[in-house]
N, C-alpha and C positions, 0 to 999 in steps of 0.2 A: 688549513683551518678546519677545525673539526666543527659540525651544526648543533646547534644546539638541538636539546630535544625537550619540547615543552609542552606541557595538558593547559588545553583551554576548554573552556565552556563557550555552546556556540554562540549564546546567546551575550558575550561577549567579545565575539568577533569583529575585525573592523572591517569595512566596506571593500578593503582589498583583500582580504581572506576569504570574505564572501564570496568575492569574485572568482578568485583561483576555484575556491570549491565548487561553486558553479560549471567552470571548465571541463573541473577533473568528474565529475557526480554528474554530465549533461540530463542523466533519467532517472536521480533524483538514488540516492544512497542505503538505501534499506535493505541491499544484495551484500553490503558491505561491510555492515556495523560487525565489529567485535567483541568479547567482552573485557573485560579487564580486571584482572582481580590484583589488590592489595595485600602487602604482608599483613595484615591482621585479618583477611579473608573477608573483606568488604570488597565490591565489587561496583564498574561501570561498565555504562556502554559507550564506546567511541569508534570513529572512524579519521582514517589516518590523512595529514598533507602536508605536504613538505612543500618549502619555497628554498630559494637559493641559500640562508641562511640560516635556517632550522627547520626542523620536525616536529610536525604537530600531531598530541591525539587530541580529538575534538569532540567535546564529551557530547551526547547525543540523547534525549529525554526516548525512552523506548516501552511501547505498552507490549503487555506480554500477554497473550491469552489465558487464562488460567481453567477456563473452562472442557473438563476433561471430552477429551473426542467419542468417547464410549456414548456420552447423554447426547449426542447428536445422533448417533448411530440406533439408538434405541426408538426413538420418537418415529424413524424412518420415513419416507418422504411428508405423508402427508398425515395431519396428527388425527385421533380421535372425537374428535367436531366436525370435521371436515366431511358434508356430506356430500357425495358423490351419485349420481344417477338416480336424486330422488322424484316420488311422486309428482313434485312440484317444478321440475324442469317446464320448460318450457323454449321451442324454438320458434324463430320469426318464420310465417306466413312464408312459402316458396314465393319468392319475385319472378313475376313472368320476364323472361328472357328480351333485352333491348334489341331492336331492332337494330342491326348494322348501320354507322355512319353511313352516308351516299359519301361516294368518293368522289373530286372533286378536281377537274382538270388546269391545271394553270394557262 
């Protein structure tokens, strides 16, 4: 008997799907996700599980960066406000150094 192969959305998954995917996913699925595209070239994202009986892809809601790596790169660590080593620093008072515990014989 051939498995069936069937798209589910997870968020109608039942308590034993949950489960197996839990098993299979123990740290959690986001090394796994694929994407999936349709013949009219719409597209998802899922991740795969199978039970004794079928094949599932299991549609998976997935945010996607969109903010280009360059404007990160430009700003460089520390931005333009950021004032560093001004007149107005100020360090705490040196603490005079604690006198050593007495150590203490049982």
């Amino acid at each position: 008997m051939e498995k069936k192969k069937l798209v589910i959305s997870y968020k109608n998954l039942t308590p034993e799907l949950i489960r197996l995917l839990k098993l299979k996913y123990p740290y959690g699925y986001h090394n796994h996700v694929i994407k999936v595209t349709k013949p009219n070239n719409d597209f998802f994202h899922a991740i795969t599980l199978d039970t004794d009986d079928a094949s599932y892809l299991v549609k998976v809601n997935v945010k996607i960066d969109t903010k280009p790596k360059d404007e990160d790169e430009e700003k460089g660590f520390f931005s333009d406000s950021d004032d560093i080593g001004t007149e107005e620093d100020t360090f705490p008072e040196e603490e005079e150094e604690e006198e050593p515990a007495d150590e203490y014989d049982d």
